[in-house]
MDAnalysis code that builds the backbone (N, CA, C; Angstrom):
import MDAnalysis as mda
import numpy as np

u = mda.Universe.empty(246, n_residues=82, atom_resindex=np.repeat(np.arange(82), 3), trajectory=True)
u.add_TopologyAttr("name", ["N", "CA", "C"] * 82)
u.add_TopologyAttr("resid", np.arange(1, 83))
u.add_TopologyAttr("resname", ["UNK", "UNK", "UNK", "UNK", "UNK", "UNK", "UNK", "UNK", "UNK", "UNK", "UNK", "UNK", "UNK", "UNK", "UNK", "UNK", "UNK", "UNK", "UNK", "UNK", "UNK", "UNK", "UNK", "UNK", "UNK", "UNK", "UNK", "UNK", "UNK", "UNK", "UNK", "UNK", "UNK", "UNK", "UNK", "UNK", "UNK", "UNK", "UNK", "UNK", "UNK", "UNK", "UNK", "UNK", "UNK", "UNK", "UNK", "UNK", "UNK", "UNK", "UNK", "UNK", "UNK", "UNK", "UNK", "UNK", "UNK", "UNK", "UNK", "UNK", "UNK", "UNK", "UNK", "UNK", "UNK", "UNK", "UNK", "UNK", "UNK", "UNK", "UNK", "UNK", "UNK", "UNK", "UNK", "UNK", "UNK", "UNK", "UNK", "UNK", "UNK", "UNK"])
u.atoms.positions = np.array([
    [127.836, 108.569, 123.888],
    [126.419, 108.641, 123.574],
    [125.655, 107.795, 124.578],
    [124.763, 108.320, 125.113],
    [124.088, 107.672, 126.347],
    [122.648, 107.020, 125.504],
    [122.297, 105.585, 125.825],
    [121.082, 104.887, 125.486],
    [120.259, 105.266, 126.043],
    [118.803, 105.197, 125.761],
    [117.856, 105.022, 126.664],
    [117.909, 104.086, 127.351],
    [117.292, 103.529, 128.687],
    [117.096, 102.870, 128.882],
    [116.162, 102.915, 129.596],
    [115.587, 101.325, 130.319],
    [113.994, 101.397, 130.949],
    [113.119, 100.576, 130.493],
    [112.159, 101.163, 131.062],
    [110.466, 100.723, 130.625],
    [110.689, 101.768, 129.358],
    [110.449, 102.843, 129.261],
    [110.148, 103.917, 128.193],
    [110.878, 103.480, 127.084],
    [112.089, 102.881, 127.219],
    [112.774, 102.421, 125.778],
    [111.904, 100.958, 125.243],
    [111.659, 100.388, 126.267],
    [110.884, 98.818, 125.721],
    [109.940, 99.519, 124.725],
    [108.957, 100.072, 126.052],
    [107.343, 100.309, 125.154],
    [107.961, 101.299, 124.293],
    [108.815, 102.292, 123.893],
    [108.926, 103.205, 122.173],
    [109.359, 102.016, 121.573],
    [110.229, 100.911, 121.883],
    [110.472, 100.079, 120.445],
    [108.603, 98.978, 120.173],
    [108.243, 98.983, 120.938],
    [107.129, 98.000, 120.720],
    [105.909, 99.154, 120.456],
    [106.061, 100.208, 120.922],
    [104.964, 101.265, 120.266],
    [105.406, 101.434, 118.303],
    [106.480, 101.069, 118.419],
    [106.855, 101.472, 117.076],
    [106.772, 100.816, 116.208],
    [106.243, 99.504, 115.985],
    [106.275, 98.255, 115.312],
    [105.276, 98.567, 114.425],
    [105.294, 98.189, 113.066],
    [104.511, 98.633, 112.077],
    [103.853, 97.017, 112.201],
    [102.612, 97.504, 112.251],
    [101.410, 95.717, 112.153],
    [101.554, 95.362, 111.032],
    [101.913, 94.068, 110.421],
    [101.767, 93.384, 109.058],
    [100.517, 93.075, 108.948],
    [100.044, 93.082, 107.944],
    [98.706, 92.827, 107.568],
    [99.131, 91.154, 107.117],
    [97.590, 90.446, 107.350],
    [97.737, 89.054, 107.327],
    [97.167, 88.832, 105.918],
    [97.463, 87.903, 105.589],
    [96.719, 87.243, 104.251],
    [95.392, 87.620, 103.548],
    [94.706, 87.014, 104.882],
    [93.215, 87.006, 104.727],
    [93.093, 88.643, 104.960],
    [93.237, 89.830, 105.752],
    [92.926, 91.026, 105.052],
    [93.038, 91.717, 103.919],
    [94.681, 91.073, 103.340],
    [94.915, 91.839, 102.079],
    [93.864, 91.267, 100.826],
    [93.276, 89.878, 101.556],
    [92.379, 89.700, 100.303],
    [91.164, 90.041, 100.266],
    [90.887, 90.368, 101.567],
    [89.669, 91.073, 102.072],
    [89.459, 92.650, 101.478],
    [90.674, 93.439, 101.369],
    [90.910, 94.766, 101.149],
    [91.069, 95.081, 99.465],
    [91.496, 93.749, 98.650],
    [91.751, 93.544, 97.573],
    [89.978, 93.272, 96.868],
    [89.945, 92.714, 97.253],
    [88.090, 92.044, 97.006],
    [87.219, 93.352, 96.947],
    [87.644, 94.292, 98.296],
    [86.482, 95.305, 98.687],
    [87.006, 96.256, 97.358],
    [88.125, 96.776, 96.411],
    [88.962, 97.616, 95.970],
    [88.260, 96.994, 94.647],
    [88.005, 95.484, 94.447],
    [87.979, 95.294, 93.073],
    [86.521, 95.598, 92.765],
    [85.483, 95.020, 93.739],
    [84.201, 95.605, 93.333],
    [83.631, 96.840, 93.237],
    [83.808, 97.719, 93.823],
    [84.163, 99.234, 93.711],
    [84.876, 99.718, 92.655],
    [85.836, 99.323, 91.931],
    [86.161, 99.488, 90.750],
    [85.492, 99.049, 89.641],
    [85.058, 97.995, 89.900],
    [84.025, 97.617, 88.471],
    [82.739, 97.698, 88.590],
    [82.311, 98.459, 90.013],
    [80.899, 98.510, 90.176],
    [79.892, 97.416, 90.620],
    [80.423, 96.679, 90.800],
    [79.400, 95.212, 90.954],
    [78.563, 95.155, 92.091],
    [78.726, 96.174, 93.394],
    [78.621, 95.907, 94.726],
    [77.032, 95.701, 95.126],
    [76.250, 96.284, 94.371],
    [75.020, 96.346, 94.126],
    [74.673, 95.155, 93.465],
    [75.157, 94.357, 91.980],
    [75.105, 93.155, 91.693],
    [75.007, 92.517, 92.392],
    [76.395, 92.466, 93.254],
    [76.533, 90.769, 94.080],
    [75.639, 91.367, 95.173],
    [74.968, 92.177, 96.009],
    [73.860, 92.635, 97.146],
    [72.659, 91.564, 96.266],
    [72.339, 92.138, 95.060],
    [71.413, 91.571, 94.327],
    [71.329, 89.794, 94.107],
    [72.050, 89.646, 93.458],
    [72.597, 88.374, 93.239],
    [72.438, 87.310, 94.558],
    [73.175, 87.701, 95.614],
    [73.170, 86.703, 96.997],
    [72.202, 87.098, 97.951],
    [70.921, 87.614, 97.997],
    [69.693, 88.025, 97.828],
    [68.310, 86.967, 97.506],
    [69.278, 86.470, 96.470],
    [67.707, 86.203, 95.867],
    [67.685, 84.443, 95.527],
    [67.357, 83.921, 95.026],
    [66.746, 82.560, 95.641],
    [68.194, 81.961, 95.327],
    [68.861, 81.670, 94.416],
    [70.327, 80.989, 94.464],
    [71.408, 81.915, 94.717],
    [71.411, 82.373, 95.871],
    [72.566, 83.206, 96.662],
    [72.458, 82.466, 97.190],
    [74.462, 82.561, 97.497],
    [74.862, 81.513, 98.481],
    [74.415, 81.382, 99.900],
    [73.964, 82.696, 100.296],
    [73.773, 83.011, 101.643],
    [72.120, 82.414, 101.756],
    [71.018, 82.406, 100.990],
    [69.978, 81.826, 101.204],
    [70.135, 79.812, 101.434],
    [71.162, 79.700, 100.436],
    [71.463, 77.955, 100.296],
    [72.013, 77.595, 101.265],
    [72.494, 78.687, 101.945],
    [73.581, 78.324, 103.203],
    [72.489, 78.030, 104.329],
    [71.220, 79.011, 104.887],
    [70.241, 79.183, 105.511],
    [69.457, 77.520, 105.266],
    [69.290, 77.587, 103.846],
    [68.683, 76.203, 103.793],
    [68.642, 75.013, 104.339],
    [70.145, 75.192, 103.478],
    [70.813, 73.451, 104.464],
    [70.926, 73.439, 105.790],
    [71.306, 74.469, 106.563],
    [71.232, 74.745, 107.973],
    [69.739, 74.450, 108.396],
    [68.985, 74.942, 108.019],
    [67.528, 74.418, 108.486],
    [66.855, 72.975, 108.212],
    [67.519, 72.199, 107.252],
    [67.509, 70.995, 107.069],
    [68.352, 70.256, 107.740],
    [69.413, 70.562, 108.097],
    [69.860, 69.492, 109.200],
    [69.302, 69.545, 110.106],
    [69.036, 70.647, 110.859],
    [68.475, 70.585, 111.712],
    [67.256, 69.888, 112.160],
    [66.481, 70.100, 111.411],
    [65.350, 69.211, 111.092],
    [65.397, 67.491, 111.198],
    [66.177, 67.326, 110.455],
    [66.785, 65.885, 110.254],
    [67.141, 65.642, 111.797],
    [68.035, 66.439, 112.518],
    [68.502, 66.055, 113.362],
    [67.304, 65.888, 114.795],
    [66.547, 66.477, 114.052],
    [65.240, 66.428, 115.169],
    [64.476, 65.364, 114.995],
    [64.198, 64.915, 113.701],
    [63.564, 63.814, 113.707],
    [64.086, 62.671, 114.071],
    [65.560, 62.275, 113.829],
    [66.384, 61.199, 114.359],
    [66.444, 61.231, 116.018],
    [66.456, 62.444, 116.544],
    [66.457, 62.355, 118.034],
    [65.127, 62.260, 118.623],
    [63.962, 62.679, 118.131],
    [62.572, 62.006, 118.204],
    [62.786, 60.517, 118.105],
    [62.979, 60.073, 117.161],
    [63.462, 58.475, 117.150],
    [63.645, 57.779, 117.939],
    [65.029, 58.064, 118.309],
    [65.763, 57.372, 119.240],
    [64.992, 57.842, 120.194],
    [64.645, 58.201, 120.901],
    [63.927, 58.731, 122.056],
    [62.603, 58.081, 122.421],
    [62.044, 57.596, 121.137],
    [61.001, 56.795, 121.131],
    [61.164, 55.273, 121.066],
    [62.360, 54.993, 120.529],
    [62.704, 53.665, 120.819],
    [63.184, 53.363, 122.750],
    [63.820, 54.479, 123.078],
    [64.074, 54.321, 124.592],
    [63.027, 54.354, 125.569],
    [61.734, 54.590, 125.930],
    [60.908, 53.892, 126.231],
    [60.203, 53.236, 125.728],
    [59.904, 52.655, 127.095],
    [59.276, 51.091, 127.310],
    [57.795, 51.040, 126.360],
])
């Protein structure tokens, strides 16, 4: 019985490799499967939307450090000249 051999035998065994899915997709794919099943997808759109969604609180604090961080570097900046 004669092998392949070669380039053409490498790349068919590495063309052939089934991709494992990682952690974080199956929970990604699990998450997308469960809200679609119970309907919620429109809820949570609604929900993280509107004034205590995480995604607005997230925006918040981001714009408050920033801020902060502007006024402290105004500061210092004003203490460094004369």
């Amino acid at each position: 019985v004669k092998r392949p051999s070669g380039m053409s035998s490498i790349l068919g065994k590495i063309g052939s490799k089934k991709q494992k899915m990682s952690t974080l997709e199956k929970s990604k794919l699990d998450w997308e499967n469960f809200k679609e099943e119970e309907g919620i997808v429109e809820e949570l759109a609604i929900h993280n939307r509107g004034k205590d969604g995480y995604i607005e609180r997230k925006a918040f604090l981001e714009r408050v450090d920033h801020r902060q961080f502007e006024i402290e570097r105004d500061l210092r900046l004003s203490r460094m000249k004369p």
